[in-house]
C-alpha positions in Angstrom: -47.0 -10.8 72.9 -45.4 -11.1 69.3 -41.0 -11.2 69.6 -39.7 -9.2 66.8 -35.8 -9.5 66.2 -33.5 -7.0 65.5 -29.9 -6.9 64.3 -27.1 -5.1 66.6 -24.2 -4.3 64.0 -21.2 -1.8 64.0 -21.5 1.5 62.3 -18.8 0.9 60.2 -19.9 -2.2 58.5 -23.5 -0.6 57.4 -23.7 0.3 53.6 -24.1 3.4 52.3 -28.0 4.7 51.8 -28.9 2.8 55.3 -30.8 4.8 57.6 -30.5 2.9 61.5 -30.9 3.6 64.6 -28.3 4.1 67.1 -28.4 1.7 70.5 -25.5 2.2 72.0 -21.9 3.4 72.3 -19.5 1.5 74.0 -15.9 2.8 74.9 -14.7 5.6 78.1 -16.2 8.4 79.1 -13.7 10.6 76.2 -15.1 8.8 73.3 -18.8 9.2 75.0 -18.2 12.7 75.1 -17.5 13.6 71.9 -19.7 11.4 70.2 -22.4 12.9 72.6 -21.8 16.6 71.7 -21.5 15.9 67.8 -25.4 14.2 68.5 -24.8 10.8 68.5 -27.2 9.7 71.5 -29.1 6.4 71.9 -32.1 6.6 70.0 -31.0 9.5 67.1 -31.2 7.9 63.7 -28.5 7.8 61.4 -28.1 7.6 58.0 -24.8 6.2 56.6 -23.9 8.9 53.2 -21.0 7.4 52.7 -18.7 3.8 53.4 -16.4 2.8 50.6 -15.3 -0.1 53.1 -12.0 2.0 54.2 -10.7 4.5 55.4 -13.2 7.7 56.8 -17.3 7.1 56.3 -20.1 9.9 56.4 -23.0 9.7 58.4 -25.9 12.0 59.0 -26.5 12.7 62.4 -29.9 14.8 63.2 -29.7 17.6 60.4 -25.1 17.8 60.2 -23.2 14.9 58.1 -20.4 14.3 59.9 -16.8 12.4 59.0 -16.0 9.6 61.1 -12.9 7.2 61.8 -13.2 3.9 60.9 -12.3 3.3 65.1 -14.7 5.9 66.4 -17.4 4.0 64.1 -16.5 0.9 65.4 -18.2 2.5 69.0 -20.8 3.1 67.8 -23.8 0.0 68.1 -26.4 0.6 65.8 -30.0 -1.3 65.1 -30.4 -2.6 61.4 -33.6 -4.3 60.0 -33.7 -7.9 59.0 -33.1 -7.3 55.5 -29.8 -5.0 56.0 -28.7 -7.6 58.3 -28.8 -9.9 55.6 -25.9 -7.7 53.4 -23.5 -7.6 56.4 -20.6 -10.4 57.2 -22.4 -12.3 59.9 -19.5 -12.0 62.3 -20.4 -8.5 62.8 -23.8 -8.9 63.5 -25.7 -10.0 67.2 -29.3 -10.4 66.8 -31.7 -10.2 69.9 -35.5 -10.7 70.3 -37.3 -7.8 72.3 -41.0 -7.9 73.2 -43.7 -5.9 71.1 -47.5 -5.7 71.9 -49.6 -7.3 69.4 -50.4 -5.7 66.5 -54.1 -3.6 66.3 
């Protein structure tokens, strides 16, 4: 079996025009729920509309854009490809190896 790595970064620190997808969200059961109910659940991709660095960003959740604090974005753990990873400060970003079967 082939190890692939993948990046683990914040949603606010992922550039506009990024589509990810999300892994976690870590935080109380409040901040679980609402994320939940607007459709952020592990696994939904998101694509980040808009992050001018401050203040609220703009990401598209399933088929709704939704406005975001900079602190709920900061709960929310997302998975960025290699090259993405690359653009971001490196203090925000944890990379991991996960198992894949070989390729066909």
């Amino acid at each position: 079996m082939a190890e692939a790595r993948k990046a683990i970064v914040p949603l606010d620190v992922v550039p506009a025009g990024e589509t990810v997808l999300l892994q976690e969200i870590v935080g109380g059961r409040g901040i679980l729920s609402q994320l939940a109910t607007l459709g952020f659940t592990p696994g939904a991709p998101l694509t980040m509309i808009q992050n001018f660095g401050h203040g609220p960003l703009i990401v598209q959740v399933r088929d709704a854009r939704i406005a975001l604090g900079r602190g709920e974005a900061r709960h929310i753990l997302v998975q960025v490809d290699e090259k993405t990873a690359e653009r971001i400060d490196p203090r925000f970003v944890r990379r991991t190896f996960v198992s894949r079967l070989p390729d066909a």
